[in-house]
N, CA, C and O atoms as a CHARMM CRD file, in Angstrom:
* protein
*
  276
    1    1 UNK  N     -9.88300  48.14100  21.77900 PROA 1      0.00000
    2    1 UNK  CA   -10.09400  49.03100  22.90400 PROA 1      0.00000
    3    1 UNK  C    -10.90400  48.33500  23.99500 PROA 1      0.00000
    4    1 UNK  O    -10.65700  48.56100  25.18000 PROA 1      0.00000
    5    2 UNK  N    -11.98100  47.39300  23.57200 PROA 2      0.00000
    6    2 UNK  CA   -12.66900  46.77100  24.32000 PROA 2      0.00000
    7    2 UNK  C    -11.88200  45.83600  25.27700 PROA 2      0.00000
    8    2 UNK  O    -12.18700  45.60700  26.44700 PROA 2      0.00000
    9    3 UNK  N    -10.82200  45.33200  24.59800 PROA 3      0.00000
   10    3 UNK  CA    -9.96700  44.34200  25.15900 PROA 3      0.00000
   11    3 UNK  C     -9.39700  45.01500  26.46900 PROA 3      0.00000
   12    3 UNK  O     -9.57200  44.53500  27.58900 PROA 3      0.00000
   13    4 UNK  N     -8.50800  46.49300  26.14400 PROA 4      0.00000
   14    4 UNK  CA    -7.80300  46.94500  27.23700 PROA 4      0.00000
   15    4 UNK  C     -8.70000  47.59600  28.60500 PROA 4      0.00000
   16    4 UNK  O     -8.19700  47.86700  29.69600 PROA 4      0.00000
   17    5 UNK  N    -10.20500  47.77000  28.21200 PROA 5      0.00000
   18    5 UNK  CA   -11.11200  48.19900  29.13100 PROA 5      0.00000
   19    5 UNK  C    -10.86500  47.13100  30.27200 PROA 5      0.00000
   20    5 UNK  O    -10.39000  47.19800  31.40500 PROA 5      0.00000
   21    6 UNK  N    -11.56000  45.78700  29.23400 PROA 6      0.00000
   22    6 UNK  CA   -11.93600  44.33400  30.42600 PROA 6      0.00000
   23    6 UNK  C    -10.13600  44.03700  31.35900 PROA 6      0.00000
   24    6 UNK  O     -9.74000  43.61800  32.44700 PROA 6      0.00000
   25    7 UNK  N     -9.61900  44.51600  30.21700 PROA 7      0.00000
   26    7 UNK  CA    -7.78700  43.89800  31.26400 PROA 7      0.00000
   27    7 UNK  C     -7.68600  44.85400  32.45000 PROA 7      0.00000
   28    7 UNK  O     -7.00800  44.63200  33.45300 PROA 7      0.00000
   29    8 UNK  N     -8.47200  46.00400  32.21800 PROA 8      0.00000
   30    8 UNK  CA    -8.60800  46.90300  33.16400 PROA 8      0.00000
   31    8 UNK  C     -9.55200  46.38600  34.91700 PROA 8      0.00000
   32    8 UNK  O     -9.19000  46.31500  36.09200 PROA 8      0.00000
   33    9 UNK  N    -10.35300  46.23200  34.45800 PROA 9      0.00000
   34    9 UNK  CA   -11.21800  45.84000  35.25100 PROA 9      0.00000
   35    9 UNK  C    -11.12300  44.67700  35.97900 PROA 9      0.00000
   36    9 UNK  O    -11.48800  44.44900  37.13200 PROA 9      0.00000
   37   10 UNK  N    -10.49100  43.84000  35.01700 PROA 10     0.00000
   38   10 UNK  CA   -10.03400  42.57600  36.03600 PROA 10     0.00000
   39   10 UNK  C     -8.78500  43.21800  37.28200 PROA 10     0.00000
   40   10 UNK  O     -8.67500  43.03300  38.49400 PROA 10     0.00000
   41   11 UNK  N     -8.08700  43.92100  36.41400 PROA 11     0.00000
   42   11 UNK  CA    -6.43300  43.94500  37.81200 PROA 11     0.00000
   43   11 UNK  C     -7.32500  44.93900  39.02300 PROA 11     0.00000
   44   11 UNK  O     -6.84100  45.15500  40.13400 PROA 11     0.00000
   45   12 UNK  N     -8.78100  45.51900  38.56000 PROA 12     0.00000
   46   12 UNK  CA    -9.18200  45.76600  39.70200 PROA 12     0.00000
   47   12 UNK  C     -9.87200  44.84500  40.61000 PROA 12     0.00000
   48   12 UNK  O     -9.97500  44.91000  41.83400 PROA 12     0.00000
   49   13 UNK  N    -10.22200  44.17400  39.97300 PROA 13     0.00000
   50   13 UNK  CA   -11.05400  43.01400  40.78000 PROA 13     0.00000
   51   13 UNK  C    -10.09700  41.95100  41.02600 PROA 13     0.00000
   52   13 UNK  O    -10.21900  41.63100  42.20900 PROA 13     0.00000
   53   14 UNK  N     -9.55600  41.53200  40.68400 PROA 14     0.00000
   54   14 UNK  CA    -8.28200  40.61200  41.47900 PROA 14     0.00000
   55   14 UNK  C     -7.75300  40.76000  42.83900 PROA 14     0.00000
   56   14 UNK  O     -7.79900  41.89100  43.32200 PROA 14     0.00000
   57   15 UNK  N     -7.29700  39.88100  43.48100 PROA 15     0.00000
   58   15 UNK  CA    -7.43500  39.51700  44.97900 PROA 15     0.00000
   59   15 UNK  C     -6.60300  40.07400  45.20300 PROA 15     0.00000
   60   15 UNK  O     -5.72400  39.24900  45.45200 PROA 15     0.00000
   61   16 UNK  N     -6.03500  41.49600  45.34500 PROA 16     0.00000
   62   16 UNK  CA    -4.74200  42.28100  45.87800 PROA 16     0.00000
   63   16 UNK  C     -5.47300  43.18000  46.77000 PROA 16     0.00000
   64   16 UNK  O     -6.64100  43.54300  46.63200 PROA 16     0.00000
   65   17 UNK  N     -4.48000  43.56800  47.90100 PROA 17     0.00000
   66   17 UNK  CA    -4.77700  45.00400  48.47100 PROA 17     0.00000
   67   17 UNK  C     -4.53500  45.68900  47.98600 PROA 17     0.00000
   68   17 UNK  O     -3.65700  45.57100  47.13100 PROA 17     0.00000
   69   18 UNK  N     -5.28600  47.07100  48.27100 PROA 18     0.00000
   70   18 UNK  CA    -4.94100  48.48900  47.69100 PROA 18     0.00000
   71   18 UNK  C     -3.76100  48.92900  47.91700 PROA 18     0.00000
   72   18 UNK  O     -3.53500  49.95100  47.26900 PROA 18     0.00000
   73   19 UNK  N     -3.13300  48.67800  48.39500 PROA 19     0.00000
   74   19 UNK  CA    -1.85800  49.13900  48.42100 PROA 19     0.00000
   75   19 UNK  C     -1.22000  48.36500  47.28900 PROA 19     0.00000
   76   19 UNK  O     -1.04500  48.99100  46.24300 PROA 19     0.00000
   77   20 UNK  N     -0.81800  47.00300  47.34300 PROA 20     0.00000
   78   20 UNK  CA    -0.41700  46.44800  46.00800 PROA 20     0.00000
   79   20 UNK  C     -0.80500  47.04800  44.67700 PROA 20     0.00000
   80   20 UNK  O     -0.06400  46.93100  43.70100 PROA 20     0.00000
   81   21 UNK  N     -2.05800  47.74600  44.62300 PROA 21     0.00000
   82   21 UNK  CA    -2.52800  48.29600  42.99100 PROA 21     0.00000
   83   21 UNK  C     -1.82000  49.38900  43.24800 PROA 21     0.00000
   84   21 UNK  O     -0.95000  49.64300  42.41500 PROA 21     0.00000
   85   22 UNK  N     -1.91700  50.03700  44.05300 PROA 22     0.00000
   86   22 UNK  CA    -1.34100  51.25600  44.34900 PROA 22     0.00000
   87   22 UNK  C      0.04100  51.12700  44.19700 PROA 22     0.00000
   88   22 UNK  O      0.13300  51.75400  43.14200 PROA 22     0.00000
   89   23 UNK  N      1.13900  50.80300  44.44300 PROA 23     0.00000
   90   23 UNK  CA     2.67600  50.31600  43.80200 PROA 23     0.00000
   91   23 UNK  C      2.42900  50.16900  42.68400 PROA 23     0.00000
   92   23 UNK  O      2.96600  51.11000  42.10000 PROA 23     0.00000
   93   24 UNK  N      1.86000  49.46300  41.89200 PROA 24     0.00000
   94   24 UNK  CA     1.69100  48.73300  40.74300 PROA 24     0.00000
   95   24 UNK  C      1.70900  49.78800  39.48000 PROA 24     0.00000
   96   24 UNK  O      2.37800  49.77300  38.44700 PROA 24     0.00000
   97   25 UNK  N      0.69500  50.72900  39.97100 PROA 25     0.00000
   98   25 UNK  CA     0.59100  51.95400  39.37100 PROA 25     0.00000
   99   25 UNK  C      1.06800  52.85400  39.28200 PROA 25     0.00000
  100   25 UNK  O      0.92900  53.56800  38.28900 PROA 25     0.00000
  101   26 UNK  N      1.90900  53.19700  40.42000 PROA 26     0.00000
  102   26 UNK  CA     3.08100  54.00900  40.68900 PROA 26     0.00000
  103   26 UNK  C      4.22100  53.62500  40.14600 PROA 26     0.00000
  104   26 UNK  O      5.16100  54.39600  39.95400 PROA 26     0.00000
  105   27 UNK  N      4.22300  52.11700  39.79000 PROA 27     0.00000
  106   27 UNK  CA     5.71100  52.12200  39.41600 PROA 27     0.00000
  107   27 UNK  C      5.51500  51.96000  37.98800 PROA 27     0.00000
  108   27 UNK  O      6.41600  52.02200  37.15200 PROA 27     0.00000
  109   28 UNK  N      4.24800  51.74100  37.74700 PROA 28     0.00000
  110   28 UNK  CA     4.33000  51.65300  35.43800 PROA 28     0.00000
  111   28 UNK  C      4.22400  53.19800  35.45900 PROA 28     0.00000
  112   28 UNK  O      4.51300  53.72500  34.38500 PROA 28     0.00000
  113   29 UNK  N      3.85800  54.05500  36.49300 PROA 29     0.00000
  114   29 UNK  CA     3.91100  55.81400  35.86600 PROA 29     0.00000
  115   29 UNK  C      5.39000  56.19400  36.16600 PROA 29     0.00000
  116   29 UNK  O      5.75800  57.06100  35.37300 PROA 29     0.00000
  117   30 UNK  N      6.24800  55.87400  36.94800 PROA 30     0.00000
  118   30 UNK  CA     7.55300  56.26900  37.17400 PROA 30     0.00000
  119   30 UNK  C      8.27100  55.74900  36.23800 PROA 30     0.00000
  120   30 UNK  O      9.12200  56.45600  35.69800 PROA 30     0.00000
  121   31 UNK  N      8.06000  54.15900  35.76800 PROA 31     0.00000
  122   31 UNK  CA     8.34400  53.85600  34.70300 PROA 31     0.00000
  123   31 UNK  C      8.56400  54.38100  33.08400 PROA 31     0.00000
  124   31 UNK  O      9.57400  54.52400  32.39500 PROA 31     0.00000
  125   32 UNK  N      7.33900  54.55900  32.87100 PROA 32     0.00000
  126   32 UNK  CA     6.51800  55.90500  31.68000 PROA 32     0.00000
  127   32 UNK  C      7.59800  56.72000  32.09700 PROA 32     0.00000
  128   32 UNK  O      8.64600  56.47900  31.49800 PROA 32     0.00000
  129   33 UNK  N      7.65300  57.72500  33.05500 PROA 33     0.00000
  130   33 UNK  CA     8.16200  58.92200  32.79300 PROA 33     0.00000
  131   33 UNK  C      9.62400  58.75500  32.55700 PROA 33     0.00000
  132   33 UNK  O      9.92400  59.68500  31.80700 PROA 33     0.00000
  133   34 UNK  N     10.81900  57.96100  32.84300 PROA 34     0.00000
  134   34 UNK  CA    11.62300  57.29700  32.88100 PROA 34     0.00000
  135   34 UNK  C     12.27500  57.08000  31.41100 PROA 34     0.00000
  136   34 UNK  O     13.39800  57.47500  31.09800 PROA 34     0.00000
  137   35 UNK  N     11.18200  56.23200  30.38100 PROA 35     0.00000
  138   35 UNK  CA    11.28100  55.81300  29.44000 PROA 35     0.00000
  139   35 UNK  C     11.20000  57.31200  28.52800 PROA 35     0.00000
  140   35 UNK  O     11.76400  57.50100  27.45000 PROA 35     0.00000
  141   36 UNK  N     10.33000  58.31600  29.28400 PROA 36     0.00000
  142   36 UNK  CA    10.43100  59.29100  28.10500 PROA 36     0.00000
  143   36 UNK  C     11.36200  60.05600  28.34300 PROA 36     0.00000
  144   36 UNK  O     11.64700  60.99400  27.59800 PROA 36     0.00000
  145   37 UNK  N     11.96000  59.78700  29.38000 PROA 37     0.00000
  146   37 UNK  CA    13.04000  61.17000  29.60200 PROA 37     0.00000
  147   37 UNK  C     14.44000  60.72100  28.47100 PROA 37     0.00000
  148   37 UNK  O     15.04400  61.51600  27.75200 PROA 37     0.00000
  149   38 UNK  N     14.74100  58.96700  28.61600 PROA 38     0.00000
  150   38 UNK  CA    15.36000  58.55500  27.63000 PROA 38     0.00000
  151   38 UNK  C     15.21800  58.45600  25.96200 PROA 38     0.00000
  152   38 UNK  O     16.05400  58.09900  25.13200 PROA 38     0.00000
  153   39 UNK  N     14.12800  58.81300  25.82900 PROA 39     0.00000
  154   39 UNK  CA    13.17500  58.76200  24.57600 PROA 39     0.00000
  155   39 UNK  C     13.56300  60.30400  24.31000 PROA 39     0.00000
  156   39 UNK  O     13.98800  60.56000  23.18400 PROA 39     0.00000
  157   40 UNK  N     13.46300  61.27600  25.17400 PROA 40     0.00000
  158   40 UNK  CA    13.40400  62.72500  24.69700 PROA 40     0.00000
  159   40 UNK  C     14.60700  63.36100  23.58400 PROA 40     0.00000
  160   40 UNK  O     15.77300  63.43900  23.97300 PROA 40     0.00000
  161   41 UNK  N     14.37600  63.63100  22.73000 PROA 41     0.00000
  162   41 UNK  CA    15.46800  64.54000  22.16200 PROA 41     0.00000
  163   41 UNK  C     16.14200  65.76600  22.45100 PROA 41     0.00000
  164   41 UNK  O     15.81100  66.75100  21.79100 PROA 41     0.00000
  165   42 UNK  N     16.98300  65.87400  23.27600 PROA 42     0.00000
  166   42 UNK  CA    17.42800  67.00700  23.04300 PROA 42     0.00000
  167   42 UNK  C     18.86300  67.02900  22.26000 PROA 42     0.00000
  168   42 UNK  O     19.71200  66.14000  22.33200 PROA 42     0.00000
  169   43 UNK  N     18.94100  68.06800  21.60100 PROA 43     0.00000
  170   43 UNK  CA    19.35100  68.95900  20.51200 PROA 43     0.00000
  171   43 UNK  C     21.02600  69.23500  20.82100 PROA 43     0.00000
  172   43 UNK  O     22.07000  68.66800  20.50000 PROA 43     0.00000
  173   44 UNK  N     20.65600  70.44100  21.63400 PROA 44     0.00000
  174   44 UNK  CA    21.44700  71.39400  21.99800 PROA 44     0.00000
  175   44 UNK  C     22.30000  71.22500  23.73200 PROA 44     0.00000
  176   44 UNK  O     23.29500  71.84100  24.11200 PROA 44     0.00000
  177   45 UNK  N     21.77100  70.54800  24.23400 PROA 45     0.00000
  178   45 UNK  CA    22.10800  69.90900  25.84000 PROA 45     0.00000
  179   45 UNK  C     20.89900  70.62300  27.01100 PROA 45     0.00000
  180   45 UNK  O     19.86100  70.66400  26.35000 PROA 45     0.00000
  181   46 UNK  N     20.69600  71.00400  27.97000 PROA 46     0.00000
  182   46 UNK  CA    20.05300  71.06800  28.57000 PROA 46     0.00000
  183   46 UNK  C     20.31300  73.10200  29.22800 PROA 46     0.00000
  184   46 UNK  O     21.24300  73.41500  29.97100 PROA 46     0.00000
  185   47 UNK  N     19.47100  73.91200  28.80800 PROA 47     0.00000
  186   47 UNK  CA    20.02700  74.73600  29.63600 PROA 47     0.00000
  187   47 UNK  C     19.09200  75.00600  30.62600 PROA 47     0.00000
  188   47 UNK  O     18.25900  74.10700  30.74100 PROA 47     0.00000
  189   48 UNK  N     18.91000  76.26900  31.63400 PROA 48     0.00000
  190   48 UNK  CA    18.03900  76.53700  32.09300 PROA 48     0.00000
  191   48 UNK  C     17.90300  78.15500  32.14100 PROA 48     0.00000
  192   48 UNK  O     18.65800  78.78300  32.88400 PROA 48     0.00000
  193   49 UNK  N     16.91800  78.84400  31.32900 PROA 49     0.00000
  194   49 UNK  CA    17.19300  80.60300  30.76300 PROA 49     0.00000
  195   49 UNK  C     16.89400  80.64400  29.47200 PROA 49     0.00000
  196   49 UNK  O     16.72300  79.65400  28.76100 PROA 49     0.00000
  197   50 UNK  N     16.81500  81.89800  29.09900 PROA 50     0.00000
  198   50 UNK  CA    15.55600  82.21600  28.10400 PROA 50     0.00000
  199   50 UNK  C     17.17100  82.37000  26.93400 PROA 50     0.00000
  200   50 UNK  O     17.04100  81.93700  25.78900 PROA 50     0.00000
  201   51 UNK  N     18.24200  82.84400  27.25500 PROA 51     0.00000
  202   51 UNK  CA    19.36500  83.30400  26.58500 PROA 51     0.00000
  203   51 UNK  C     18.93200  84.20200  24.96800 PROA 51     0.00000
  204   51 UNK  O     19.10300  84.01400  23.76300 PROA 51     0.00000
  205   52 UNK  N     18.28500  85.24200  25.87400 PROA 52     0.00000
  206   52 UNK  CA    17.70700  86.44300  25.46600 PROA 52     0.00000
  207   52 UNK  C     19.20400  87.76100  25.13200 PROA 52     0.00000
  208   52 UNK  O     19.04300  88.97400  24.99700 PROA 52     0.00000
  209   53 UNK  N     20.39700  87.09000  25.08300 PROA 53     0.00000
  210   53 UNK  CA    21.80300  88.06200  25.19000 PROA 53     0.00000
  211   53 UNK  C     21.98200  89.05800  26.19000 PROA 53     0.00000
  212   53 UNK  O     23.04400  89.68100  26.16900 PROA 53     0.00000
  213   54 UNK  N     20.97900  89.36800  27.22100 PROA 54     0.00000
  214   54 UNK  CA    21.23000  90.39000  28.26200 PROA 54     0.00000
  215   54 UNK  C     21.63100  89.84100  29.73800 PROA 54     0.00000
  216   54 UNK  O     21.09400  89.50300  30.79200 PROA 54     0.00000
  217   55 UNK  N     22.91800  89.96800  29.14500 PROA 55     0.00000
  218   55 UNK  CA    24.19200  89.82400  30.28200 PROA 55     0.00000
  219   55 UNK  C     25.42900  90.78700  30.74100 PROA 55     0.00000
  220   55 UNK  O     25.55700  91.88000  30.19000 PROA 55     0.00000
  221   56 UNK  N     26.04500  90.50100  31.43100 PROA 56     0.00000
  222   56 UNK  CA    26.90400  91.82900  32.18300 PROA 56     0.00000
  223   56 UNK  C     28.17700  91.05900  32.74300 PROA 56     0.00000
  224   56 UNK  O     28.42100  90.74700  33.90900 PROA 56     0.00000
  225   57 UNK  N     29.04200  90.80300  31.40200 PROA 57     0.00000
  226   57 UNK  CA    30.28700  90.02000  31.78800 PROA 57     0.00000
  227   57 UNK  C     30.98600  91.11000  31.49600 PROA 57     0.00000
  228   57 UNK  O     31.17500  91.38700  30.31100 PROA 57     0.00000
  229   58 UNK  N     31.44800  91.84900  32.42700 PROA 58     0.00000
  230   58 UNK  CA    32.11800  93.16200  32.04100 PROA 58     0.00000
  231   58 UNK  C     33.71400  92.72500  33.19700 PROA 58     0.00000
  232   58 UNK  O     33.63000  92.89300  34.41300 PROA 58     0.00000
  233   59 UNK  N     34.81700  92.27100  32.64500 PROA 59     0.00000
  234   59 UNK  CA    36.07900  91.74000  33.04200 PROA 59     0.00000
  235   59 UNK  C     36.94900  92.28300  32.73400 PROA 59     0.00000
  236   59 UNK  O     37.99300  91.63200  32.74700 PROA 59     0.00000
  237   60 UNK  N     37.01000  93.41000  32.39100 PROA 60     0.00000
  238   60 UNK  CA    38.34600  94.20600  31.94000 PROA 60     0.00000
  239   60 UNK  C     38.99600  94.91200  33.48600 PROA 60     0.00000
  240   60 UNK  O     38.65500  94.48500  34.58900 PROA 60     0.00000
  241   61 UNK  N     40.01100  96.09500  33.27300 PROA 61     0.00000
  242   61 UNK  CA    40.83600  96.68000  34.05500 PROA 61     0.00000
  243   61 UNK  C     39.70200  97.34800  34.95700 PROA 61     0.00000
  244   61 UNK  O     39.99100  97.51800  36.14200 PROA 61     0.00000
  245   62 UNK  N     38.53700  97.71400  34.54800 PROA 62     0.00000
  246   62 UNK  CA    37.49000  98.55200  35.43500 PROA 62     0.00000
  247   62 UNK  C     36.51600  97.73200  36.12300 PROA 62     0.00000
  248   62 UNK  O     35.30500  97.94700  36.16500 PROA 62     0.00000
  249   63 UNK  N     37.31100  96.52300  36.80200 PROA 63     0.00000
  250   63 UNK  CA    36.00600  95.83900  36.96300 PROA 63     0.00000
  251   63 UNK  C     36.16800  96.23600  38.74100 PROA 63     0.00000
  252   63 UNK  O     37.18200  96.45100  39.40500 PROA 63     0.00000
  253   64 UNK  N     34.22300  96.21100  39.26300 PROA 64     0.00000
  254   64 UNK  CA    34.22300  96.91300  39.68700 PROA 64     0.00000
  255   64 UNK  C     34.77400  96.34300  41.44600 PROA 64     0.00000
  256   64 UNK  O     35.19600  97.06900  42.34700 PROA 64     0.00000
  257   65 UNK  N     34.59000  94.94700  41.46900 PROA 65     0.00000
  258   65 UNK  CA    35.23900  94.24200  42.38000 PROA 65     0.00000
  259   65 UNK  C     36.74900  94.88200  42.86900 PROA 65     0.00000
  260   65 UNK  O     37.10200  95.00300  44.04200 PROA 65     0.00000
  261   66 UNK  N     37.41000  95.19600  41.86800 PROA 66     0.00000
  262   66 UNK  CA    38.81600  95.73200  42.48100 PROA 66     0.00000
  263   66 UNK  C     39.10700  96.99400  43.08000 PROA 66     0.00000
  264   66 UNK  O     40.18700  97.48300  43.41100 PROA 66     0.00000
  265   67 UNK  N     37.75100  97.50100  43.17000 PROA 67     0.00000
  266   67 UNK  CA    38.19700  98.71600  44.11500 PROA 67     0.00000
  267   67 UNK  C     38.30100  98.29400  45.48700 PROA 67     0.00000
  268   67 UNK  O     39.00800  98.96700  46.23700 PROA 67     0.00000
  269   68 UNK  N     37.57700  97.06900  46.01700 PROA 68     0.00000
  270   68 UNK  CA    37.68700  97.09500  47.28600 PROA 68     0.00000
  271   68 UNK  C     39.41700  96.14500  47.75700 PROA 68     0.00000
  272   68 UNK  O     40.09400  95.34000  47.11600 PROA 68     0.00000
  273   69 UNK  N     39.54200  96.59400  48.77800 PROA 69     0.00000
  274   69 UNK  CA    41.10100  95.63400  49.42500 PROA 69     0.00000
  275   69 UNK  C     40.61300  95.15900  50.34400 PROA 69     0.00000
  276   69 UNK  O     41.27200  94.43000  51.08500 PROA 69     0.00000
C-alpha cells in the first residue's frame, strides 16, 4: 500500500501541466467504467421497467382506436 501511495505522489510532482494530469485521470476513469460495463453480467438482456404485469394490451374487435374514421 505504501508503494501505491509514493507512485501516487510522484505523477503529482512530475513536470506535467494540470491539464495533462487532468486527461490522464479522466481517461483511466472512462477507462474503469468501460472495462466494467464489459465485465458486467447481465442475465436476462437489458430492460428498462419494474415489469410488475400491469399493462393494457387490449387488441381485440373493441379496440378503442377504431371508433374514430
Amino acid at each position: 500500500m505504501r508503494q501505491i501511495w509514493e507512485d501516487i505522489k510522484y505523477f503529482f510532482v512530475r513536470d506535467w501541466t494540470m491539464t495533462e494530469k487532468v486527461l490522464i485521470i479522466l481517461c483511466c476513469l472512462l477507462l474503469g467504467m468501460i472495462k466494467g460495463f464489459f465485465l458486467a453480467p447481465i442475465k436476462k438482456g437489458i430492460s428498462c421497467g419494474n415489469n410488475n404485469g400491469n399493462t393494457y394490451n387490449s387488441l381485440d374487435d373493441e379496440y378503442w382506436l377504431d371508433d374514430e374514421e
